[in-house]
C-alpha positions as CSV (number, residue, x, y, z in Angstrom):
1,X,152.3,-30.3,96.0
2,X,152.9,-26.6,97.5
3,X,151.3,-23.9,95.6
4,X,153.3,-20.1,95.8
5,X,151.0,-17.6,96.7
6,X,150.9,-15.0,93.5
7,X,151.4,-11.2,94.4
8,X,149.9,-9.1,91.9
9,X,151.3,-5.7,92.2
10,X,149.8,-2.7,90.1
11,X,152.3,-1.1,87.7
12,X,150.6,1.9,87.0
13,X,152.0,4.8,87.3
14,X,151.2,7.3,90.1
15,X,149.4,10.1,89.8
16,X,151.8,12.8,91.2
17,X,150.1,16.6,91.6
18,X,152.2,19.5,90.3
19,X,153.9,20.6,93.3
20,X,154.2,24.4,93.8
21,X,157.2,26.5,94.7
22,X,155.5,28.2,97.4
23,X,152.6,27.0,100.6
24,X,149.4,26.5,98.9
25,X,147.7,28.8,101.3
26,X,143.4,29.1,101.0
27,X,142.1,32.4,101.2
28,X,140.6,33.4,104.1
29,X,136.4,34.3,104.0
30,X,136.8,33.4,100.1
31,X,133.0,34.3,98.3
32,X,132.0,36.6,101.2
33,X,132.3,40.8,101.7
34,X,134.9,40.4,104.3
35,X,136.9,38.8,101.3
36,X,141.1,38.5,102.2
37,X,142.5,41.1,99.9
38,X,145.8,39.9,97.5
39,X,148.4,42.0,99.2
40,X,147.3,40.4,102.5
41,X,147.5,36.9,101.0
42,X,151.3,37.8,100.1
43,X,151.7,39.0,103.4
44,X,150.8,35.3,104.7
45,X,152.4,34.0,102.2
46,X,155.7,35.6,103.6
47,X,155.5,35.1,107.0
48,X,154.8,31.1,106.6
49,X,157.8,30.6,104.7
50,X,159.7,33.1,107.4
51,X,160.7,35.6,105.2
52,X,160.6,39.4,105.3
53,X,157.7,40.6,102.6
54,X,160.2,42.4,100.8
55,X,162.8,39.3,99.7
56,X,159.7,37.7,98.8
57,X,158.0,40.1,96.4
58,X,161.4,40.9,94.7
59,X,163.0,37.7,94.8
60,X,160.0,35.5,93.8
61,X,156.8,37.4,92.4
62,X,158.1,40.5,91.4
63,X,160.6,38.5,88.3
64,X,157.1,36.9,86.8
65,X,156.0,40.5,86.0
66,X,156.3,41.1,82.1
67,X,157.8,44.6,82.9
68,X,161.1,43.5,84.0
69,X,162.4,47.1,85.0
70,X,160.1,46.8,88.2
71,X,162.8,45.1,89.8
72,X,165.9,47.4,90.2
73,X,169.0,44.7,90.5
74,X,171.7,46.4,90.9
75,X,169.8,48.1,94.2
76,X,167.8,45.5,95.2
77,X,164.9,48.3,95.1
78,X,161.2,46.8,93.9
79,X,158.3,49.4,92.7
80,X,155.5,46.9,94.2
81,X,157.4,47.3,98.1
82,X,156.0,51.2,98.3
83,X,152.9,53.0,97.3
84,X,153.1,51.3,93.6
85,X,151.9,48.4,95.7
86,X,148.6,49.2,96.6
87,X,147.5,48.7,92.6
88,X,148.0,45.1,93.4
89,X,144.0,44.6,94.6
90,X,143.0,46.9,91.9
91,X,141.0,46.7,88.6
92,X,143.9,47.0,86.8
93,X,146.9,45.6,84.4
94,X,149.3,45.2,87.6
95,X,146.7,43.3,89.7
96,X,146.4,41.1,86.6
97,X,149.9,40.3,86.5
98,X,150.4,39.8,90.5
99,X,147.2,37.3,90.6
100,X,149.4,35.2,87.7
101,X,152.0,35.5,89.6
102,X,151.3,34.4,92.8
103,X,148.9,31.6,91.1
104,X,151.6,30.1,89.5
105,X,153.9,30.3,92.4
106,X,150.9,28.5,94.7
107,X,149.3,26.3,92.6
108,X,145.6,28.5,93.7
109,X,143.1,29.2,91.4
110,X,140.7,32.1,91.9
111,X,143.5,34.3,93.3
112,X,141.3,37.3,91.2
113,X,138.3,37.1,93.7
114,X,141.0,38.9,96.5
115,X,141.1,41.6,93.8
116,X,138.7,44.4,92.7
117,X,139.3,42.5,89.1
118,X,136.1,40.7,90.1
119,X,134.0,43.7,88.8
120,X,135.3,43.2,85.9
121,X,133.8,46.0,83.4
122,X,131.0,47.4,86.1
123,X,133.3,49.6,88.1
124,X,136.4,52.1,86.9
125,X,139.6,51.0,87.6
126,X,140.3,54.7,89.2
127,X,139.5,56.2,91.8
128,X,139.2,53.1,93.9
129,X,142.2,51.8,96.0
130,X,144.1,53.7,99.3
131,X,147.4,54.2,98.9
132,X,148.0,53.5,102.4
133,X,147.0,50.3,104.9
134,X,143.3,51.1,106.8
135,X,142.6,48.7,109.3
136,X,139.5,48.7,112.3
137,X,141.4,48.1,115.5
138,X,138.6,46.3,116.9
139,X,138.0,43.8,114.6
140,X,141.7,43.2,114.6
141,X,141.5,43.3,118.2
142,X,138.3,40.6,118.2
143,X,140.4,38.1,115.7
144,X,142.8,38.0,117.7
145,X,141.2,37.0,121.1
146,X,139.3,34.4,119.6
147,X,141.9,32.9,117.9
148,X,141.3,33.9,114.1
149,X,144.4,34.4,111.7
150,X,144.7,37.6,111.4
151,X,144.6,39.3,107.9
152,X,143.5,42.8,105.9
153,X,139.5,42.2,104.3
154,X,139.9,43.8,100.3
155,X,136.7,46.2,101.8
156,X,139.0,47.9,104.0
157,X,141.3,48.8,100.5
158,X,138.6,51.0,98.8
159,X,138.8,54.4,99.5
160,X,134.6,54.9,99.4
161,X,134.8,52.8,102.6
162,X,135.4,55.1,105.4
163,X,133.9,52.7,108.2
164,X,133.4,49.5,109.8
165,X,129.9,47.7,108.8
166,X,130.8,45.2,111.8
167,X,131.6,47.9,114.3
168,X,130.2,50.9,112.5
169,X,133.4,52.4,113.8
170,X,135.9,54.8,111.8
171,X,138.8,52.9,110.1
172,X,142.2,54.4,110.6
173,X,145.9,54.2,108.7
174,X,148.0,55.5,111.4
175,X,149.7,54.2,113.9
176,X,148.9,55.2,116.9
177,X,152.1,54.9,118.8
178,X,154.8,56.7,115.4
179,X,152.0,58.2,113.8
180,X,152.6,56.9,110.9
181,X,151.3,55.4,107.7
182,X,153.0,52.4,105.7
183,X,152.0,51.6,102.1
184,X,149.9,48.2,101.5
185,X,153.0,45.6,100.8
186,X,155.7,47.2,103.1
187,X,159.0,45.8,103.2
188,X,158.7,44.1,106.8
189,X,154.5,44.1,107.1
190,X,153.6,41.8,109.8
191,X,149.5,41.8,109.7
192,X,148.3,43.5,112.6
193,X,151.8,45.0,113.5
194,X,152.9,48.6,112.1
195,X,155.8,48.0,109.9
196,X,157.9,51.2,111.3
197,X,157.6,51.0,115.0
198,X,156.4,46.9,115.3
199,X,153.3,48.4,117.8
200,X,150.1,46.1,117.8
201,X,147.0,47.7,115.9
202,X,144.5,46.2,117.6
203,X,142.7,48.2,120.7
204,X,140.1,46.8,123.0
205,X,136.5,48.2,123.3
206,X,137.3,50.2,126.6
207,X,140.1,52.2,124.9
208,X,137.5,53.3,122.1
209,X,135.5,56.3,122.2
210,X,131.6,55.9,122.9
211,X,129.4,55.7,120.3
212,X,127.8,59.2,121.3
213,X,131.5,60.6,120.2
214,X,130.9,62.5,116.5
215,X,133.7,62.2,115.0
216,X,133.2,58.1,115.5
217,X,129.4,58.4,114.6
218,X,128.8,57.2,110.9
219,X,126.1,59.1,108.6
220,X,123.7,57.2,107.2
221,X,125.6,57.7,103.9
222,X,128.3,56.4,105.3
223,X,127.3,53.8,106.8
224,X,125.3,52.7,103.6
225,X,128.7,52.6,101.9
226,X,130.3,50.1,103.9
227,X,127.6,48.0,103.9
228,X,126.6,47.6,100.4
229,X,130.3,47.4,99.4
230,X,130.9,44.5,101.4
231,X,127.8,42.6,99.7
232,X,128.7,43.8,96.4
233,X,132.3,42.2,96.7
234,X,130.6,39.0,98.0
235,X,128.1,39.0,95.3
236,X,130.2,39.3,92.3
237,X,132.2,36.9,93.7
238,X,129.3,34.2,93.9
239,X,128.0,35.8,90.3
240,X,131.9,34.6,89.0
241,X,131.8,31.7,90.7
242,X,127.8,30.4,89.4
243,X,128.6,31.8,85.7
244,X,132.0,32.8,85.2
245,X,131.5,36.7,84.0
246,X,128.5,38.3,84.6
247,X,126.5,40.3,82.9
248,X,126.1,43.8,83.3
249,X,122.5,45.5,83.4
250,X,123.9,49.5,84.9
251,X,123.3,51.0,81.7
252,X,119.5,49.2,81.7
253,X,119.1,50.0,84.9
254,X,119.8,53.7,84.7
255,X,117.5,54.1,81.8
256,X,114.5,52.7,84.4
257,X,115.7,55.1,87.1
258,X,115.9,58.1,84.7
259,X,112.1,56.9,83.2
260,X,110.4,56.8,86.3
261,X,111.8,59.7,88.5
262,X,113.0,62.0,86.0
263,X,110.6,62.2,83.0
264,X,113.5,60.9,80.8
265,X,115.8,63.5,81.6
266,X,119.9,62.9,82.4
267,X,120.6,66.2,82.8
268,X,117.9,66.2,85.7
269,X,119.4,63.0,87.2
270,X,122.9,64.4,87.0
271,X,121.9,67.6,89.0
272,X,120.0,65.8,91.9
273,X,122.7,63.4,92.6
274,X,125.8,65.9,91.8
275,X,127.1,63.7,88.8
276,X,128.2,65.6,85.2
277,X,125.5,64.9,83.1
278,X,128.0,63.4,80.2
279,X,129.0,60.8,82.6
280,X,125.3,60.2,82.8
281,X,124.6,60.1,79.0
282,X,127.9,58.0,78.8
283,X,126.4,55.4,81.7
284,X,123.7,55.0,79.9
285,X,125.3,54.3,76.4
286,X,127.6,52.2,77.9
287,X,131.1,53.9,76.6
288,X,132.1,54.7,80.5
289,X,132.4,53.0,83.3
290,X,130.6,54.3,86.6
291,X,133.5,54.7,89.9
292,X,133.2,52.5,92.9
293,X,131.5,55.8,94.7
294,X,129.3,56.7,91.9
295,X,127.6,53.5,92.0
296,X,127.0,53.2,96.2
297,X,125.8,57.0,95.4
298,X,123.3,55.9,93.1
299,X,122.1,53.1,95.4
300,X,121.7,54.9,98.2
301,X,119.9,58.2,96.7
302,X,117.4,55.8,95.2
303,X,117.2,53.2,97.7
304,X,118.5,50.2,95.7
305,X,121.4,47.9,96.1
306,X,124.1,48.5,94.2
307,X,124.4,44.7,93.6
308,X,121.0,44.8,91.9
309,X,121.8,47.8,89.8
310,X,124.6,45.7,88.5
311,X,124.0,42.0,88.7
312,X,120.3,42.2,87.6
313,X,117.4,43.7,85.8
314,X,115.0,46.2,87.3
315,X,111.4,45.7,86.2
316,X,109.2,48.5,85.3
317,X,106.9,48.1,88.0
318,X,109.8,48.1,90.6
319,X,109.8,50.7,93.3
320,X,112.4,53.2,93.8
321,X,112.8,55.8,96.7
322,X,114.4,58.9,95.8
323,X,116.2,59.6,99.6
324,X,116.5,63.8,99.9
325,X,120.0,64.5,101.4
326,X,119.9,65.5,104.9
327,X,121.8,68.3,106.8
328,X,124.8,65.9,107.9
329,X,124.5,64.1,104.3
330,X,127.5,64.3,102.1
331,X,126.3,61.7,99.7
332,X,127.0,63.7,96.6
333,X,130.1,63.0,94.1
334,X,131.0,66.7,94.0
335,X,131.0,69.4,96.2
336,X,128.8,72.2,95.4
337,X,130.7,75.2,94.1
338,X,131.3,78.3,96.6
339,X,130.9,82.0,95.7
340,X,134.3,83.5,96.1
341,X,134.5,87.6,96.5
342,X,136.9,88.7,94.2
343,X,139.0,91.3,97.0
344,X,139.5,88.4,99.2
345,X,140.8,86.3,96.3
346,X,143.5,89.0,95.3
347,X,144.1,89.4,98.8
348,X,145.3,85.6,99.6
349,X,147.1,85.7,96.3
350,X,149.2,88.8,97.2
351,X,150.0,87.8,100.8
352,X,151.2,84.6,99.0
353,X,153.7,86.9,96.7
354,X,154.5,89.6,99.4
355,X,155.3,87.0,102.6
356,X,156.5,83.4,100.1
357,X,157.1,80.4,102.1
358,X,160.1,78.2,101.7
359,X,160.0,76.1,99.6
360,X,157.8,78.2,97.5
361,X,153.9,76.8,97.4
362,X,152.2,76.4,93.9
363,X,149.4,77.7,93.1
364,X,147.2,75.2,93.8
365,X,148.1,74.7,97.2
366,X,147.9,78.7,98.0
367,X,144.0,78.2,96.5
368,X,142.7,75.0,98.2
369,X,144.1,76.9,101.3
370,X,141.8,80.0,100.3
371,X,138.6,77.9,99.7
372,X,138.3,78.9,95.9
373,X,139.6,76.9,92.7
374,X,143.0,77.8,90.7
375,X,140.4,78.0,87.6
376,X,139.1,80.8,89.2
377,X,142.4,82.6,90.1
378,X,143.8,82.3,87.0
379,X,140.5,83.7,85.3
380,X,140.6,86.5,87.3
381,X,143.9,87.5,88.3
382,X,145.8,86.0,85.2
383,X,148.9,88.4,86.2
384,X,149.5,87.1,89.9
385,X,148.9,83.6,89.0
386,X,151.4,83.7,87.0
387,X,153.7,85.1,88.9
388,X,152.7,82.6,92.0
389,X,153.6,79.8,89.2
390,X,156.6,81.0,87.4
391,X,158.0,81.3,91.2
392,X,157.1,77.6,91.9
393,X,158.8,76.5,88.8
394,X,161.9,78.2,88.9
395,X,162.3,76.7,92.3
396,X,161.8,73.0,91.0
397,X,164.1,73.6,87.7
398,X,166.6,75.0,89.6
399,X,166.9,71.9,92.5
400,X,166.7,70.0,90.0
401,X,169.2,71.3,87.8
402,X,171.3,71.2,90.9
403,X,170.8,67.7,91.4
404,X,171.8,66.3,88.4
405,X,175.2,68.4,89.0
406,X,175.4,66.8,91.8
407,X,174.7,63.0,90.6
408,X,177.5,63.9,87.8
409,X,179.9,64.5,90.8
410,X,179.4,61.6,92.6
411,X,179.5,59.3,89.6
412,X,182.8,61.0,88.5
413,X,184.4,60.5,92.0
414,X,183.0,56.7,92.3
415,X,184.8,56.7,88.8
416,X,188.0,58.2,90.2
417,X,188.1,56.3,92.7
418,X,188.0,52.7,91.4
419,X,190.9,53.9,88.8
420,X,192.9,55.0,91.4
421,X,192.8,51.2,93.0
422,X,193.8,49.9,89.6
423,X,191.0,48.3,88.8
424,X,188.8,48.9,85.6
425,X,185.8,50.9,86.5
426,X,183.5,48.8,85.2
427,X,179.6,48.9,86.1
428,X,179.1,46.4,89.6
429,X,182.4,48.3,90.9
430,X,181.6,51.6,89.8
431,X,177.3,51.1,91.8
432,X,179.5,49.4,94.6
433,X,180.7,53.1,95.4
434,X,177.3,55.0,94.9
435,X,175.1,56.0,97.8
436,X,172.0,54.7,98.4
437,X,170.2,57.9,96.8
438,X,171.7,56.9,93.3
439,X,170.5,54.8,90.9
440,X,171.7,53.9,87.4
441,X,168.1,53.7,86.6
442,X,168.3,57.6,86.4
443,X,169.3,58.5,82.9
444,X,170.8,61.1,84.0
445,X,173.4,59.4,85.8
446,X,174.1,56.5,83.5
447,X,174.6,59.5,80.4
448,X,177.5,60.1,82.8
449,X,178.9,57.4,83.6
450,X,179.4,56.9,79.6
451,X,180.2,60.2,79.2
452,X,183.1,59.6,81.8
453,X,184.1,56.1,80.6
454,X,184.4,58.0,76.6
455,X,186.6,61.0,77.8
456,X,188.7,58.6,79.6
457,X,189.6,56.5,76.7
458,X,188.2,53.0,78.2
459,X,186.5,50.7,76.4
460,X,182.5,50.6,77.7
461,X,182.4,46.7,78.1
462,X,183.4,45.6,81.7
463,X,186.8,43.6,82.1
464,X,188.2,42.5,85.2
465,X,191.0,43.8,86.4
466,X,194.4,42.0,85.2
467,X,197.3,43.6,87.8
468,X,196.6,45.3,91.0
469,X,198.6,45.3,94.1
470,X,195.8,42.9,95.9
471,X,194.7,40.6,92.7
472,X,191.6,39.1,92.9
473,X,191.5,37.7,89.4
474,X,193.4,34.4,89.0
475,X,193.2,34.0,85.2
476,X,196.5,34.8,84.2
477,X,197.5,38.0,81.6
478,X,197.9,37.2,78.1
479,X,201.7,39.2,78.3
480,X,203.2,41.0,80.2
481,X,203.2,43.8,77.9
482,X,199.2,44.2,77.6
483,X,199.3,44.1,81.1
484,X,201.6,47.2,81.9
485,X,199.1,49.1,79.0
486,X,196.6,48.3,81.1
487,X,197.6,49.4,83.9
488,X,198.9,52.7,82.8
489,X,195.5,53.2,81.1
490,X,193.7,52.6,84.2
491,X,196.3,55.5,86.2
492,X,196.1,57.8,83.5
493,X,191.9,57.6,83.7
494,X,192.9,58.4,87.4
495,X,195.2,61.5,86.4
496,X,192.4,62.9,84.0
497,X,189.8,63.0,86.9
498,X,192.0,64.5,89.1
499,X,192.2,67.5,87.1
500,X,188.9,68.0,86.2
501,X,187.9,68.1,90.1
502,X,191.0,70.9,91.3
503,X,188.2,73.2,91.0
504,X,186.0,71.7,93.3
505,X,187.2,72.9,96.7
506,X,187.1,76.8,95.8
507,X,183.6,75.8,94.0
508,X,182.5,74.6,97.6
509,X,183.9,77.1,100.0
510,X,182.5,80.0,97.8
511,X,178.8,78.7,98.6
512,X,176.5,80.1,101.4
513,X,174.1,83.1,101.2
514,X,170.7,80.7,99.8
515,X,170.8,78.3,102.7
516,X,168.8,76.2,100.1
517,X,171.5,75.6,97.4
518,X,174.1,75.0,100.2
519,X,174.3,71.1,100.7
520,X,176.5,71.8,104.2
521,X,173.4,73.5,105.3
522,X,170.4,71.3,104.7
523,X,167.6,73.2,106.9
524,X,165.4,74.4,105.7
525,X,165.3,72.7,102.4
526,X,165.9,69.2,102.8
527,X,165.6,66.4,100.1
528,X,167.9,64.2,97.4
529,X,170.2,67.1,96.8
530,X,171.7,67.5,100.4
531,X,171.4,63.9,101.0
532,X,174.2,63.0,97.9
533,X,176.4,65.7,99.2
534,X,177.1,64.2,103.1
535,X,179.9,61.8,102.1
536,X,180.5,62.9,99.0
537,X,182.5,66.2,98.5
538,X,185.4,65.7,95.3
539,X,187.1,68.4,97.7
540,X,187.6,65.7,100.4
541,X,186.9,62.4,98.2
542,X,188.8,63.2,95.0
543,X,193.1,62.7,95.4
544,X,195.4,61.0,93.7
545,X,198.8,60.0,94.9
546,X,201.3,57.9,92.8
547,X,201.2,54.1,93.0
548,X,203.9,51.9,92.7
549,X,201.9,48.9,90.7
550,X,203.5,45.0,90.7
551,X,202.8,42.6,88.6
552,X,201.5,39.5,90.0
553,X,201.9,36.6,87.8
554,X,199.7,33.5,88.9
555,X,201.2,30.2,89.9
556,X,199.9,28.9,86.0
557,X,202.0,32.3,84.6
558,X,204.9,31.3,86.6
């Protein structure tokens, strides 16, 4: 007798992971001080799924945000592609959302370690990040000869790092061939490559100055700075990792620093190392939260890492080295105050009334120019101050009183315009005819867009169009009656426009005189007001002509 071989076959169901919508990318140096930071992981993140940075912050991470008005629709514009981007690796709300964000898009964990959210409650949240990209060419230059992907360290993000550790060599955030700067997540970043003119970053050693040069010579300050930031990022990142959030021992700490050196006394400590002595008492106490500078100053005047001063207890018996600043040695938080002779104050204000530039300075600009504080000037000379300011605010009130005229023009003629094709101006058609420069995210110009809709007579709810020469709409009318209302509704909107804009032209051609209220002549004052005028004049935009209007029944009507 033949047996059948049995096959036992498992039933159980697989085990399938959750699959993520984007790459699940790794970090690069993950745990170390040459950490990737978050808006360079985006920028990977981009260019392995070939996309342009931009589509993919407003199209994919930017609609996870809880704040839904970062994204602009009807423009297309996102707040995170600019300056507003740079908050992205800070210690902040915004970084906390974009490390969700991206987590959930990528299935990564730990996304917060590419972040200054790793410090957690031992450093302020501000002053901390660049607003613009800093980069060492050679490093860049190094990765890419050997091979290495290519990417922006989180160190090179804080603005208390001025230099290399690796190269001990300046770090820059201009281009060297535009001379320009681009903002952290730029629309088209490619790592390495300036966004605006596509130039590579990188240098090699020969084309950098020798080490002799000054201005590429650290201090020992600064020097210190890079340094011990780069450990203190890799040490709170281990510190998370081991224990999840550290403790903090800065406020215990101080107290041993100001025990030993200072006889108990903050408002000694605060004048050695140029700190206010409430942010001292409030160190201590623990109600404030020491800046990213403040605590690499503190290491360095007293010869301990900052790492320690944060991460662990100092003992008693523990040795510290009070460091006396040398000649080269800015290592203090604020600059010492200058004596400022009262006649040479009075003069720079005066020469700034008598010989005003265009557009007007304010008064804080005419004093940083002059060495001295606007405190100071005020104090003083309370009388030209205020004349300096009243000056610089006329100025802004009246450009931008002259703006918003302006917006209400062109949203009337985009208004005008979509009446006179027979169409209803409703809100896609009427942002179809804006410039670029317009936004309905202004209040101003959505107040006038209702404001034009209500004299017109038209309800505010967008309908589509039921009767124009060119239908697009193939729903057929409800009767033909309704549909000849319509349309003489829509021509008599175009009518009422007409008239208000007869006066335009003479409004135009009596303008000159202040070159910076004429929009025809943009130099010297250039800006959002003389941009919306090129293209956009009622004199040459505005006209209605009679329209002979058929009705075009569809195939179902017929």
């Amino acid at each position: 007798m033949k047996t059948a071989a049995i096959e036992l076959v498992d039933q159980t169901p697989a085990i399938v992971p959750k699959r993520s919508r984007l790459y699940r990318m790794a970090p690069i140096n993950p745990f170390s001080g040459f950490v990737e930071s978050l808006t360079s992981y985006i920028a990977r993140l981009s260019a392995a799924h070939c996309l342009p940075l931009w589509v993919l912050v407003t199209r994919e991470i930017a609609p996870l945000f809880s704040r839904k008005s970062i994204v602009d629709a009807p423009n297309g514009h996102c707040d995170l592609v600019g300056k507003f981007g740079a908050a992205i690796n800070g210690n902040n709300a915004t970084a906390t959302e974009a490390v969700k964000a991206v987590e959930s898009l990528t299935t990564q964990t730990a996304l917060r370690n590419l972040t200054m959210l790793l410090a957690g409650d031992d450093v302020a949240a501000t002053p901390l990040l660049r607003s613009t990209q800093a980069w060492c060419p050679q490093c860049l230059q190094d990765w890419s000869e050997s091979g290495q992907e290519l990417y922006y360290p989180l160190l090179w993000s804080l603005v208390a790092v001025q230099f290399c550790p690796t190269h001990q060599r300046a770090l820059i955030n201009t281009c060297g061939q535009c001379h320009r700067t681009y903002p952290p997540l730029a629309p088209r970043l490619r790592i390495g490559h300036c966004p605006r003119c596509n130039s590579w970053l990188g240098c090699s050693r020969a084309s950098i100055q020798p080490e002799s040069s000054p201005c590429f010579r650290p201090t020992p300050w600064q020097l210190f700075s890079a340094t011990s930031a780069a450990e203190l990022i890799g040490d709170l990142a281990t510190a998370i990792c081991r224990s999840g959030t550290p403790a903090t021992y800065f406020g215990v700490n101080l107290s041993t620093i100001v025990q030993q050196l200072f006889d108990d006394s903050k408002n000694a400590l605060a004048t050695y190392t140029g700190v206010h002595h409430t942010s001292v008492c409030l160190w201590v106490v623990g109600k404030q939260k020491p800046s990213l500078r403040a605590l690499l100053l503190l290491g360095y005047r007293f010869g301990v890492s900052p790492s320690v001063l944060v991460l662990a207890p100092m003992g008693e018996s523990e040795p510290t080295l009070r460091r006396p600043a040398s000649a080269e040695d800015d290592a203090v938080l604020r600059p010492p105050l200058r004596r400022i002779v009262s006649i040479t104050m009075e003069r720079t204000l005066r020469a700034a009334l008598d010989n005003p530039t265009w557009p007007p300075s304010s008064l804080r600009t005419i004093c940083t120019r002059g060495g001295f504080h606007q405190t100071q000037a005020s104090s003083r000379f309370p009388e030209l101050a205020r004349r300096i300011s009243d000056h610089y605010r006329f100025y802004w009130s009246e450009k931008r009183r002259q703006g918003e005229y302006f917006m209400k023009i062109v949203v009337r003629s985009a208004v005008q315009e979509v009446c006179l094709s027979g169409e209803y101006p409703s809100l896609s058609k009427v942002i179809a005819k804006l410039p670029s420069g317009v936004s309905l995210r202004d209040p101003t110009v959505k107040a006038e867009y209702r404001a034009v809709i209500s004299e017109l007579g038209l309800d505010i709810r967008p309908s589509k169009a039921l009767v124009t020469a060119s239908a697009k709409s193939t729903r057929p009318p409800h009767n033909e009656l309704h549909c000849v209302q319509q349309v003489s509704d829509i021509f008599a909107a175009g009518g009422k426009i007409m008239a208000k804009f007869t006066h335009t032209r003479e409004f135009a051609e009596s303008w000159g005189g202040r070159r910076d209220l004429n929009p025809r002549q943009p130099d010297p004052q250039s800006g959002a007001l003389t941009g919306l005028s090129y293209g956009h004049q009622p004199a040459a935009i505005v006209t209605f002509s009679a329209a002979c209007v058929k009705l075009a029944p569809t195939e179902a009507a017929r």
